[in-house]
MARMARTI-394950 format. One record per residue (C-alpha): x, y, z; residue in three letters. Coordinates in Angstrom, 1 decimal. Layout:
<rs>
((X; Y; Z); ALA)
...
</rs>
This chain:
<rs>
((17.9; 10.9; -35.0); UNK)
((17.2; 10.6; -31.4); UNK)
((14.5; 10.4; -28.7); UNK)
((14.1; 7.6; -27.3); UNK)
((17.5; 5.8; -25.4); UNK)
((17.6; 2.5; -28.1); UNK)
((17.8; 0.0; -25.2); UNK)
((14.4; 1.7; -24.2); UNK)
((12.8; 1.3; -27.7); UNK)
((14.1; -2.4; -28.1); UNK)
((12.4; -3.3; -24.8); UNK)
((9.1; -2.2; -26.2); UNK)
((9.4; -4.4; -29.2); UNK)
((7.9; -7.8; -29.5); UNK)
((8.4; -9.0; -33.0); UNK)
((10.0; -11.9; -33.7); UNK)
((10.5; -13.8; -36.8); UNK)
((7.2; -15.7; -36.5); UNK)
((6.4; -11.9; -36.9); UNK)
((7.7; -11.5; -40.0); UNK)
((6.4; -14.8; -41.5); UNK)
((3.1; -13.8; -40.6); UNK)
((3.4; -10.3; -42.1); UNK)
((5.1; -11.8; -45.3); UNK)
((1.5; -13.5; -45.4); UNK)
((-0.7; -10.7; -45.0); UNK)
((1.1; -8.7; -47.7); UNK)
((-1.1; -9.7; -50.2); UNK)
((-3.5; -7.2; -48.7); UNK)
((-6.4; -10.0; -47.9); UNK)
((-7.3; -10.6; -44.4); UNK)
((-6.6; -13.4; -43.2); UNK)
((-8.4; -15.2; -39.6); UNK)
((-5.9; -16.1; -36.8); UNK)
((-7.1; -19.7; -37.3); UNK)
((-6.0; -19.5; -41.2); UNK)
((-2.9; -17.9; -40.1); UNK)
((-1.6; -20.3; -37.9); UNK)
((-2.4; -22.9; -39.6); UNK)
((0.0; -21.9; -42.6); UNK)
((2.6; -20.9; -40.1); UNK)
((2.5; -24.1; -38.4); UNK)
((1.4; -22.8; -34.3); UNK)
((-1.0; -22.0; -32.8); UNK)
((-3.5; -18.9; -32.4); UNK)
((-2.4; -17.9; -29.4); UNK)
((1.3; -17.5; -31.1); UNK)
((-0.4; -15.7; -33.7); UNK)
((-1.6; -13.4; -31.4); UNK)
((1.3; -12.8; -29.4); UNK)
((3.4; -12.2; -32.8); UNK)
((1.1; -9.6; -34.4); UNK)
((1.3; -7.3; -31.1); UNK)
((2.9; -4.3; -30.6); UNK)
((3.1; -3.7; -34.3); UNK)
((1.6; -0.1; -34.1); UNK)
((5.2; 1.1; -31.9); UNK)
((7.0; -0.4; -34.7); UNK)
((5.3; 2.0; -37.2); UNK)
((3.0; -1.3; -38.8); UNK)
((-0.8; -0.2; -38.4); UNK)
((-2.5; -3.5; -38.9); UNK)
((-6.2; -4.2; -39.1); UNK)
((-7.8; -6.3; -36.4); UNK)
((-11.5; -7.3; -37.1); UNK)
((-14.2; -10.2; -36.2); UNK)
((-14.8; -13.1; -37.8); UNK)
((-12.5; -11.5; -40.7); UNK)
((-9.0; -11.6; -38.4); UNK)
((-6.1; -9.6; -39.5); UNK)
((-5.0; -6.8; -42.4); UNK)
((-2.1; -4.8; -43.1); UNK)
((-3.6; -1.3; -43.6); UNK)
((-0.6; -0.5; -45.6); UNK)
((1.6; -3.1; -47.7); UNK)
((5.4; -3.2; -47.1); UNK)
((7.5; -3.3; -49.7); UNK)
((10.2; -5.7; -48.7); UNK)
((13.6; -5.6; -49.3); UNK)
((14.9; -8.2; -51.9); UNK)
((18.7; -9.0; -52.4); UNK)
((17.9; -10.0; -56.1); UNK)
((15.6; -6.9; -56.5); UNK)
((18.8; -5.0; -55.1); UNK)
((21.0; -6.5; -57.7); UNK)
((18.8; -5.3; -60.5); UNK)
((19.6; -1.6; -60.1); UNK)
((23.5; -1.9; -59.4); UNK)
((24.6; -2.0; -62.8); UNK)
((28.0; -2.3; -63.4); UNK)
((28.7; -3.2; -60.0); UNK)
((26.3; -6.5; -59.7); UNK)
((30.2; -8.6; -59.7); UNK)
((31.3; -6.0; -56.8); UNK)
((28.4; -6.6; -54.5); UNK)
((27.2; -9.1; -52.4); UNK)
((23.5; -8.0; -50.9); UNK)
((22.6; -10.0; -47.7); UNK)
((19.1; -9.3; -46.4); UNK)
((18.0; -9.8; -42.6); UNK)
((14.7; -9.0; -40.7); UNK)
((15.5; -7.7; -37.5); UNK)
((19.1; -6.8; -36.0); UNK)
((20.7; -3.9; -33.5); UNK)
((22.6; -2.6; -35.9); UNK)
((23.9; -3.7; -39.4); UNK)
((27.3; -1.5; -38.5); UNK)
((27.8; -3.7; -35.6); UNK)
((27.1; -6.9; -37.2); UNK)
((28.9; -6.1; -40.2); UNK)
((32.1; -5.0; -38.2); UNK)
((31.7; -8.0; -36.7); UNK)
((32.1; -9.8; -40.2); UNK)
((35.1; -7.2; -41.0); UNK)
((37.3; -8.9; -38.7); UNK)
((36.5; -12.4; -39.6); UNK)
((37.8; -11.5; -42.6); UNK)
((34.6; -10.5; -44.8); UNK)
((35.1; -9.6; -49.0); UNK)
((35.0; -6.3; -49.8); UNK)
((31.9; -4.8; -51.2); UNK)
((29.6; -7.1; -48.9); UNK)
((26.8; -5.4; -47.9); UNK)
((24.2; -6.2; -45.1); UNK)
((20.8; -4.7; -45.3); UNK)
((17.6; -5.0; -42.2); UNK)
((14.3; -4.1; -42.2); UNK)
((14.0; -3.2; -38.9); UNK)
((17.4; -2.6; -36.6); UNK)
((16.9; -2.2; -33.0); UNK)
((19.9; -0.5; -31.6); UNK)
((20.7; 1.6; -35.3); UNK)
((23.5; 4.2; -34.3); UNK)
((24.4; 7.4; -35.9); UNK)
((27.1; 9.7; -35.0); UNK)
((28.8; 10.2; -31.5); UNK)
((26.3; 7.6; -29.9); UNK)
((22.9; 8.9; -31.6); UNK)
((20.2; 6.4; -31.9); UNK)
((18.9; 6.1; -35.5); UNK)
((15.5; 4.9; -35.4); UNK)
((13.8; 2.7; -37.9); UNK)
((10.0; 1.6; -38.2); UNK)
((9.2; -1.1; -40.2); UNK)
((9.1; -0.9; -43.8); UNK)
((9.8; 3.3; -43.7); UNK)
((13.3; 3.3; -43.8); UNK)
((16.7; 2.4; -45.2); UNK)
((19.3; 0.9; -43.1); UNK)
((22.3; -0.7; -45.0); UNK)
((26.3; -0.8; -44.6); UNK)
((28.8; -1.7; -46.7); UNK)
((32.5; -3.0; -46.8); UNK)
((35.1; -1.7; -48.8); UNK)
((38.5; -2.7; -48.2); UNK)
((41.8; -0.5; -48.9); UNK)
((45.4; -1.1; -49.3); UNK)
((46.0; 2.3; -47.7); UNK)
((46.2; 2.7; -43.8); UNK)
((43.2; 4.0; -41.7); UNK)
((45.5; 7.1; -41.5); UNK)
((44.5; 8.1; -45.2); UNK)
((41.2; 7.9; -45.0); UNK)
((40.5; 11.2; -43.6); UNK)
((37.9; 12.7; -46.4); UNK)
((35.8; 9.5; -46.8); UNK)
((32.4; 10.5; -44.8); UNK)
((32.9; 13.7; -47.1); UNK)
((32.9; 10.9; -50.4); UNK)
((30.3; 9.6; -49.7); UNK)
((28.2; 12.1; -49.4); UNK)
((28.9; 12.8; -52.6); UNK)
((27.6; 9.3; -53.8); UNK)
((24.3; 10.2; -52.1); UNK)
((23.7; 13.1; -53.7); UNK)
((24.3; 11.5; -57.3); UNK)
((22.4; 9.1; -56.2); UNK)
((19.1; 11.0; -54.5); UNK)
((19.5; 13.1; -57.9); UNK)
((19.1; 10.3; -60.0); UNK)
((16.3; 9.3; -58.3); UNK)
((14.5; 12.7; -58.8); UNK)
((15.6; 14.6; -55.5); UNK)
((17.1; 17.4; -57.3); UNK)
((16.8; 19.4; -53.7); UNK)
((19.4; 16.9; -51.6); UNK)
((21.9; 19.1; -50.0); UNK)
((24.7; 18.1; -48.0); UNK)
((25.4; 19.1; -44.3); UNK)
((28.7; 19.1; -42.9); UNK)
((30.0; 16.4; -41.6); UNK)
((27.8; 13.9; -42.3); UNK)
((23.9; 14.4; -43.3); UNK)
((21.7; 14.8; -46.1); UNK)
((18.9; 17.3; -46.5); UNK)
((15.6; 18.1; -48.5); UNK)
((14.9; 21.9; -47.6); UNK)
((17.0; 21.8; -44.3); UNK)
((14.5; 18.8; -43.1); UNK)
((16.9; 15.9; -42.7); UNK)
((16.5; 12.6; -44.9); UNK)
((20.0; 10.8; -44.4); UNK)
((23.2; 10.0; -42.2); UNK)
((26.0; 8.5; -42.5); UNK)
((28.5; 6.3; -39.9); UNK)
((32.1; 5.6; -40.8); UNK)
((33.6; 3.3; -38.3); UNK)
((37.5; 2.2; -39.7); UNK)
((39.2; -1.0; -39.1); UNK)
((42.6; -1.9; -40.0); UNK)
((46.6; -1.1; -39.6); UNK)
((47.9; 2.6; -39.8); UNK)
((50.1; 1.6; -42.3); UNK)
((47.7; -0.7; -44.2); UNK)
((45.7; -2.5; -45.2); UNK)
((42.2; -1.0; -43.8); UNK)
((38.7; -1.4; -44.0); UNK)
((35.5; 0.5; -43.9); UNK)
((32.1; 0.2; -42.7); UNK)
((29.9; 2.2; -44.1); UNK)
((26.4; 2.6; -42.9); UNK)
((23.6; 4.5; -44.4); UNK)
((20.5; 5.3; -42.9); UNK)
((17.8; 7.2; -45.2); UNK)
((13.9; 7.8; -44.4); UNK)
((11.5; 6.3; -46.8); UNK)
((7.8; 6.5; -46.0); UNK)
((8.1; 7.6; -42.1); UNK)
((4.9; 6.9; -40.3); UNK)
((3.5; 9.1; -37.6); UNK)
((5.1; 6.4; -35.1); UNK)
((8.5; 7.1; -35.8); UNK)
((8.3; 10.4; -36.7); UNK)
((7.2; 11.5; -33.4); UNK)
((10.3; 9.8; -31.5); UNK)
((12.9; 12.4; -33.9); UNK)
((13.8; 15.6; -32.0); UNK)
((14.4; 17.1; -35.5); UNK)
((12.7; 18.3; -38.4); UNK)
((12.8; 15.4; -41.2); UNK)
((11.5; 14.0; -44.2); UNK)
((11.3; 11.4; -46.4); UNK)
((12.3; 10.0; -49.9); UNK)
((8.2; 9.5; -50.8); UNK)
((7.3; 13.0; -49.9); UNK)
((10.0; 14.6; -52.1); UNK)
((8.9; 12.5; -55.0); UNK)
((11.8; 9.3; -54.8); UNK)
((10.0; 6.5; -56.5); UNK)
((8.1; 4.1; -53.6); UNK)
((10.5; 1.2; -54.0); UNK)
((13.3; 1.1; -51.6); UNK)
((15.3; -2.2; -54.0); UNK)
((15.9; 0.5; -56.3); UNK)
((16.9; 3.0; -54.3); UNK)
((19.3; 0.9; -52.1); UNK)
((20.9; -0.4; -55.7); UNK)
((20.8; 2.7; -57.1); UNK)
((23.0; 4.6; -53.9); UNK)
((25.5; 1.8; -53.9); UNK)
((26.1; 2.1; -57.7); UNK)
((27.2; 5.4; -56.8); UNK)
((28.7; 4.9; -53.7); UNK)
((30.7; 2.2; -55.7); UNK)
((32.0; 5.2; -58.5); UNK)
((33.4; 6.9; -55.4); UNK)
((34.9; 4.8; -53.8); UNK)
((36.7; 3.7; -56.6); UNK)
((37.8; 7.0; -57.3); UNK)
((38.5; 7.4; -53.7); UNK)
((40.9; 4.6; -53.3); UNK)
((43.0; 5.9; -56.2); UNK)
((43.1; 10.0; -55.1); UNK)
((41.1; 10.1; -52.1); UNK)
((38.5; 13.1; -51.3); UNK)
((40.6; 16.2; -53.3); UNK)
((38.6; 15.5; -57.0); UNK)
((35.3; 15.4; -55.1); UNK)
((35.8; 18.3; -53.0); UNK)
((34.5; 20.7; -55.1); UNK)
((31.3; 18.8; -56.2); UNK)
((30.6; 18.8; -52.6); UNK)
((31.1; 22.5; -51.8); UNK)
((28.9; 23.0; -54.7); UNK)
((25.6; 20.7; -52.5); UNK)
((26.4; 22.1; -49.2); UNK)
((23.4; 23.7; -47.4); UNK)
((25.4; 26.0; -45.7); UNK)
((28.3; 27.4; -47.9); UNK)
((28.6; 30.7; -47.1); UNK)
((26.4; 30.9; -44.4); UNK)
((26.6; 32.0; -40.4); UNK)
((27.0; 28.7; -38.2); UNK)
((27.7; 28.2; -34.8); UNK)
((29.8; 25.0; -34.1); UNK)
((29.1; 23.2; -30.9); UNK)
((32.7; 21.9; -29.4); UNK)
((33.0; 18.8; -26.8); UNK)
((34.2; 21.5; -24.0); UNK)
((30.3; 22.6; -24.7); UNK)
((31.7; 25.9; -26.0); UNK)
((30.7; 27.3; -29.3); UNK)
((32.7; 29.1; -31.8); UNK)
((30.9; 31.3; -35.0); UNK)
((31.7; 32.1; -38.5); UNK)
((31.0; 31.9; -41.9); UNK)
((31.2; 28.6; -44.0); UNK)
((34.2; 28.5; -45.9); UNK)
((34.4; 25.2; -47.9); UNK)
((36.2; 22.0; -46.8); UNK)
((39.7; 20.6; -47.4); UNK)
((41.0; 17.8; -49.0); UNK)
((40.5; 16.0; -45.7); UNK)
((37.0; 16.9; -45.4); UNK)
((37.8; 19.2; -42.2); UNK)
((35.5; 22.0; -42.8); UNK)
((36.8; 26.1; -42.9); UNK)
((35.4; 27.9; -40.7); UNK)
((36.3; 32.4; -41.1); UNK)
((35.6; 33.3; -37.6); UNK)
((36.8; 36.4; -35.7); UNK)
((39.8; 35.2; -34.9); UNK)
((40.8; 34.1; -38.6); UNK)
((40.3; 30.7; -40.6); UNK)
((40.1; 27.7; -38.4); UNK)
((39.7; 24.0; -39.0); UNK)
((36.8; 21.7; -37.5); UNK)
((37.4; 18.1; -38.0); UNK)
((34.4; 15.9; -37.4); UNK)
((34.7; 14.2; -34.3); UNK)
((32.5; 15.4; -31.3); UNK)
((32.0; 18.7; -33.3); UNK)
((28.7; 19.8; -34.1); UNK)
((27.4; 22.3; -36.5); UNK)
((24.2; 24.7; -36.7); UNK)
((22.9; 27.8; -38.4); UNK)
((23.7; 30.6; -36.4); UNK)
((20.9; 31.5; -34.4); UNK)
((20.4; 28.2; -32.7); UNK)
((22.8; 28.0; -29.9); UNK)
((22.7; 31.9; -29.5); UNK)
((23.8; 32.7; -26.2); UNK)
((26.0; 30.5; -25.0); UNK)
((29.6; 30.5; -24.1); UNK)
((31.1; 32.1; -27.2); UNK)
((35.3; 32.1; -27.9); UNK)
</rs>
């Protein structure tokens, strides 16, 4: 999702974790004066003050009233490692859930952690991320409390060279998982997104670390819209929704244990035989199978055709006028048809 350049949208933040400790204490839904407040933070008013600003760009509306102080309009249901661990049922031994407040983006930190030599299946999750990246450079943006933004490590004994086909798995574990959760409408759209009714409600970001020969490691980052206030919403240049207003149930610990319980089953299967036994499950939740699309290529020509299926690499088929081509992910984009209609066509 972009609008806003992220560097430009982390300037305009000023939470800080005396931010979060105060919101923490207004989530019982009581006010609460700035003199009560600081006293059970331990600073003084004027911190207070300078903490709980600016919360409105971060998509928090709070309540500011005389002689009553301060309310969340909204509560915030906060993300819980043990809450996670709940809802990731055979795999509570496989992950280890790690909670922050506020980072750029848990893809970077967690790559970070890769190299240092990290356990497989660790998994970093932030309420708010500041520079959250999707693919080829796109900022994903986050207000607080409305989204999901988690990644996950899984280690392989194959080389990154294998791997081809794994943005395409887990796609797959994100449909089980949104249908398990109620979203029987979740489509997938090549390479890497999830849709309600063509309005957009994931993304994915595989980055791969590791030898081409072995062993590798990937980091697997999710972002999925919750509850998206007006805030936010207004800073995405696309049409989107959100897990609430397609009927997910409103608590994001199980939904984050539930999608890496699935993302779990895949992977294991993955490791073992890669993308080929999935590949039909995922032609079968493609928006656009069998449809007219336009692909978008990094010369900024476009080439047409008709959707048909993916490999077992995940490259997508593409019958075109000049027979069946191959589009691997990459800097290659994908529309319907009729959005890029006249521009330089091969």
């Amino acid at each position: 999702m972009l609008a806003l350049r992220s560097t430009e949208f982390a300037a305009t933040l000023k939470i800080t974790a005396l931010t979060f400790r105060a919101l923490r204490l207004l989530s019982d839904g009581q006010f609460r004066s700035g003199t009560a407040l600081a006293r059970e933070l331990g600073v003084s008013r004027t911190s207070v003050w300078t903490a709980l600003q600016g919360l409105e760009d971060a998509g928090v509306p709070l309540m500011r009233l005389p002689a009553r102080g301060y309310r969340l309009s909204a509560p915030i249901d906060w993300l819980d490692a043990q809450r996670i661990a709940r809802h990731l049922g055979r795999y509570g031994d496989v992950y280890q859930v790690q909670v922050a407040d506020m980072l750029e983006s848990t893809n970077t930190t967690l790559l970070g952690q890769a190299a240092k030599g990290a356990p497989s299946g660790l998994v970093l999750a932030a309420e708010m991320q500041t520079q959250g990246r999707g693919r080829r450079g796109r900022t994903w943006h986050s207000g607080l409390g409305g989204t999901l933004t988690f990644s996950a490590l899984w280690r392989f004994e194959q080389g990154a060279g294998v791997l081809a086909g794994l943005s395409s798995a887990i796609g797959v574990a994100l449909i089980r998982g949104l249908h398990e959760l109620g979203v029987s409408e979740a489509m997938l759209k090549w390479p890497n997104d999830v849709l309600v009714r063509h309005h957009k409600i994931a993304g994915t970001l595989v980055e791969i670390q590791g030898d081409v020969l072995g062993p590798s490691a990937a980091i697997i980052g999710i972002g999925m819209n919750f509850r998206l206030d007006e805030v936010t919403r207004e800073r995405i240049d696309q049409a989107v929704t959100d897990l609430v207003s397609v009927g997910a149930p409103p608590d994001r610990n199980k939904v984050i244990g539930q999608l890496l319980s699935q993302l779990g089953n895949v992977l294991e299967t993955f490791a073992v035989r890669g993308f080929a036994p999935l590949r039909k499950e995922w032609e079968r939740h493609h928006a656009y199978a069998g449809k007219s699309v336009t692909m978008r290529l990094p010369d900024g020509s476009t080439e047409a055709g008709i959707v048909a299926g993916v490999e077992d690499d995940g490259a997508l088929l593409l019958q075109t006028a000049h027979g069946l081509r191959r589009f691997h992910s990459g800097e290659v984009s994908m529309r319907a048809a009729d959005v890029w209609p006249s521009m330089n066509t091969r």
